[in-house]
C-alpha positions in Angstrom: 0.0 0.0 0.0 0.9 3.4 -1.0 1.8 5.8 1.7 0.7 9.2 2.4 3.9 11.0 1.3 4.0 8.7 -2.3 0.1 9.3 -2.9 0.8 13.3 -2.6 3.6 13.3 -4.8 2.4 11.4 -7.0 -1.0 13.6 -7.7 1.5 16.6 -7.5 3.3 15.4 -10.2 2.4 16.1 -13.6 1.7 12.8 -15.6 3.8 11.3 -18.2 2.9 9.6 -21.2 5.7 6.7 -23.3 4.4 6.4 -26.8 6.6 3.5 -27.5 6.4 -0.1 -26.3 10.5 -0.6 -26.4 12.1 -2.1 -23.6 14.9 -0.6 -24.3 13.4 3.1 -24.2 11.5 2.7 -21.2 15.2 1.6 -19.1 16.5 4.7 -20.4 13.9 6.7 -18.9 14.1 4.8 -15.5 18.0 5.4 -15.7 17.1 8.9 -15.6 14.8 8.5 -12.6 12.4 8.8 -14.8 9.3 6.9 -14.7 6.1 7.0 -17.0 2.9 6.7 -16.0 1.4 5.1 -19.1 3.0 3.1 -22.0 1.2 3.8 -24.9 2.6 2.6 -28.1 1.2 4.3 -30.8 1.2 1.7 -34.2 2.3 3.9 -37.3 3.3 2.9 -40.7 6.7 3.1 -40.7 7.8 2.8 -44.0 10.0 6.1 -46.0 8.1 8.3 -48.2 9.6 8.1 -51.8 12.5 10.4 -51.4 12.1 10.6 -48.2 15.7 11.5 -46.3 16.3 9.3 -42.8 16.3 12.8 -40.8 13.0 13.7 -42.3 11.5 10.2 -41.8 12.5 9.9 -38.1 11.1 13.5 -37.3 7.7 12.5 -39.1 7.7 9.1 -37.6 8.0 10.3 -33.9 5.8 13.2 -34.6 3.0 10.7 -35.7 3.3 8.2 -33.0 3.5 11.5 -30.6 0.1 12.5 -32.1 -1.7 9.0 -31.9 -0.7 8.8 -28.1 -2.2 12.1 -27.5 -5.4 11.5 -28.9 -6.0 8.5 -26.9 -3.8 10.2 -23.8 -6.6 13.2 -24.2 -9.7 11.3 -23.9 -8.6 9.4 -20.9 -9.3 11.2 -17.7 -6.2 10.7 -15.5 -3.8 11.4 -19.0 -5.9 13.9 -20.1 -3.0 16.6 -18.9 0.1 14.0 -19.8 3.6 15.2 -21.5 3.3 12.9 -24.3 6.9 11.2 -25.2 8.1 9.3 -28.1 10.9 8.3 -30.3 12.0 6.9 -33.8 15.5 5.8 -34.5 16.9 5.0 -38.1 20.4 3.4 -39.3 22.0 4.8 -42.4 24.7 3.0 -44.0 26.1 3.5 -47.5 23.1 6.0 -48.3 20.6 3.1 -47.4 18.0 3.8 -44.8 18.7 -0.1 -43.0 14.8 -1.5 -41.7 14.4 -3.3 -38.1 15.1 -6.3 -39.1 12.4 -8.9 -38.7 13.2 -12.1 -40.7 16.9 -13.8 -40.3 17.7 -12.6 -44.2 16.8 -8.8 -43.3 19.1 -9.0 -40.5 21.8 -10.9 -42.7 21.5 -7.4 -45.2 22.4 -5.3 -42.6 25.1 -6.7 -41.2 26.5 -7.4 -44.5 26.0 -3.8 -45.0 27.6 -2.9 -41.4 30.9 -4.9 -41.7 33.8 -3.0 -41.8 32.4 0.2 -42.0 30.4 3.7 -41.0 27.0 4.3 -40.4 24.6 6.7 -39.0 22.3 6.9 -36.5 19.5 9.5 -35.9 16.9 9.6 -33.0 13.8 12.1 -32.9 12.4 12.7 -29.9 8.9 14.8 -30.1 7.7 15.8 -27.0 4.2 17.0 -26.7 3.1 19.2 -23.1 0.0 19.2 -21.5 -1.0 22.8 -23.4 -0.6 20.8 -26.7 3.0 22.7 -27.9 5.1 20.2 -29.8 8.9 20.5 -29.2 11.4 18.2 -31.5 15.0 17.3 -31.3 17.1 15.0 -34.0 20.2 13.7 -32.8 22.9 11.9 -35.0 25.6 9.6 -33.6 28.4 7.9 -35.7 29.1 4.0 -35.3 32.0 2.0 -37.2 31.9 -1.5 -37.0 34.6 -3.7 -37.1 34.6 -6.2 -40.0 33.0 -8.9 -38.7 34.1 -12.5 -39.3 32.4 -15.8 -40.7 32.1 -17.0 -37.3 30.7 -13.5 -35.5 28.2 -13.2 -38.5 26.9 -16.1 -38.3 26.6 -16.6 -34.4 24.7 -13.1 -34.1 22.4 -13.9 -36.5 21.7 -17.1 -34.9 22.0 -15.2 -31.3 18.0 -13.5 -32.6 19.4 -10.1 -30.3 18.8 -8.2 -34.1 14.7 -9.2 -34.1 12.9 -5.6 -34.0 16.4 -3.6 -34.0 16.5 -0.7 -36.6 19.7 -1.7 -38.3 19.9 -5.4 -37.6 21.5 -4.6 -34.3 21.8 -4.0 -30.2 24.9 -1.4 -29.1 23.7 -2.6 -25.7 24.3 -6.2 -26.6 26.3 -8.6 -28.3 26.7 -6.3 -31.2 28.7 -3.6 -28.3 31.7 -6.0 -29.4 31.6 -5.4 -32.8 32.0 -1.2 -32.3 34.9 0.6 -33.0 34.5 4.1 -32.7 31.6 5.9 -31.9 31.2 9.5 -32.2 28.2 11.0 -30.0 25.4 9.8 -27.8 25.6 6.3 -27.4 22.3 6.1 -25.6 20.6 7.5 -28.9 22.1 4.8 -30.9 19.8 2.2 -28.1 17.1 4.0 -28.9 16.7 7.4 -26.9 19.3 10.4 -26.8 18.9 10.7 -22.6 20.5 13.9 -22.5 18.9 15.9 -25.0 15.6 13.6 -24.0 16.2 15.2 -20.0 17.0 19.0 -21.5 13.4 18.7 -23.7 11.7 17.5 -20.6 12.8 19.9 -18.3 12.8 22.9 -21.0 9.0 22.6 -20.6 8.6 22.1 -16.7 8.7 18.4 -16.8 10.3 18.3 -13.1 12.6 15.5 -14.4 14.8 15.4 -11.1 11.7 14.6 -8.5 13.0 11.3 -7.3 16.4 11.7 -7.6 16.5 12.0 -3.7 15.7 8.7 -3.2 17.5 7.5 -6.3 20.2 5.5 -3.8 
């Protein structure tokens, strides 16, 4: 049972929505101290546009599932004045926008693509406020891979840590051996920039450090 003190702060607290499902996203927040009140993922179409550029397609992809959560966040009573949250990460490599890979031969592409080389990563974050203004921030980070043998190829794929990964892969897995350089936010490359995702939050009142006095 709840005490007192928790119940107060609690109601005091202004409510905070997670328009995403991801595991990974959701342990971001919490390492942050940050804990949602309501997961709701939003399902969006997430295919490119033709022509559409991976900065412009992770800005309108978080932007729509930002939107979806809010209409369902608004017509709930205890959301109905909820920051709204969500993210949408892409991987570039070689010009190619790289899919989360579902099937074993999708996940095969990308590394294949990977080995050896560069890519890009860019996160959106769109954060929507209880007054309905909508503040966006891209972030890019640069990831080489090492090139990977027959043997590391192989065991990954069969390892299934690439299911629902944009890019065929997990920095915060298995695939963490394969990096050689990395130039920028690693946590956007999991899935949510936390620095820039803390700065948005508390830019618009969010108090993000609440329960950092009973964080230890």
């Amino acid at each position: 049972m709840a005490s007192s003190s928790e119940v107060s702060n609690s109601s005091w607290r202004p409510k905070l929505v997670l328009a995403s499902a991801s595991p990974r996203r959701l342990a971001l927040l919490q390492q942050g101290g940050i804990e949602p009140d309501a997961l709701l993922p939003a399902d969006v179409d997430e295919a490119p546009l033709k022509n559409e550029g991976p900065k412009d397609l992770a800005k309108r992809l978080s932007r729509a599932k930002a939107e979806v959560a809010r209409k369902t966040a608004r017509n709930r009573e205890d959301l109905k004045d909820a920051y709204i949250l969500s993210a949408d990460t892409v991987v570039v490599a070689g010009g190619r926008i790289l899919p989360k890979a579902e099937v074993l031969d999708e996940a095969a592409a990308c590394l294949r693509l990977l080995s050896g080389r560069a890519h890009r990563v860019y996160t959106s974050i769109c954060l929507i406020t209880p007054k309905d203004s909508v503040r966006e921030r891209l972030v890019e980070t640069r990831v080489r891979f090492k090139r990977l043998s027959r043997e590391e190829f192989e065991r990954y794929l069969a390892s299934g840590e690439w299911r629902g990964k944009a890019g065929g892969y997990a920095i915060q897995g298995l695939a963490g051996t394969f990096v050689v350089k990395l130039v920028g936010s690693y946590t956007n490359v999991v899935g949510l920039p936390l620095y820039e995702t803390v700065a948005l939050l508390d830019g618009e009142g969010f108090p993000v450090r609440f329960t950092w006095r009973n964080a230890a």
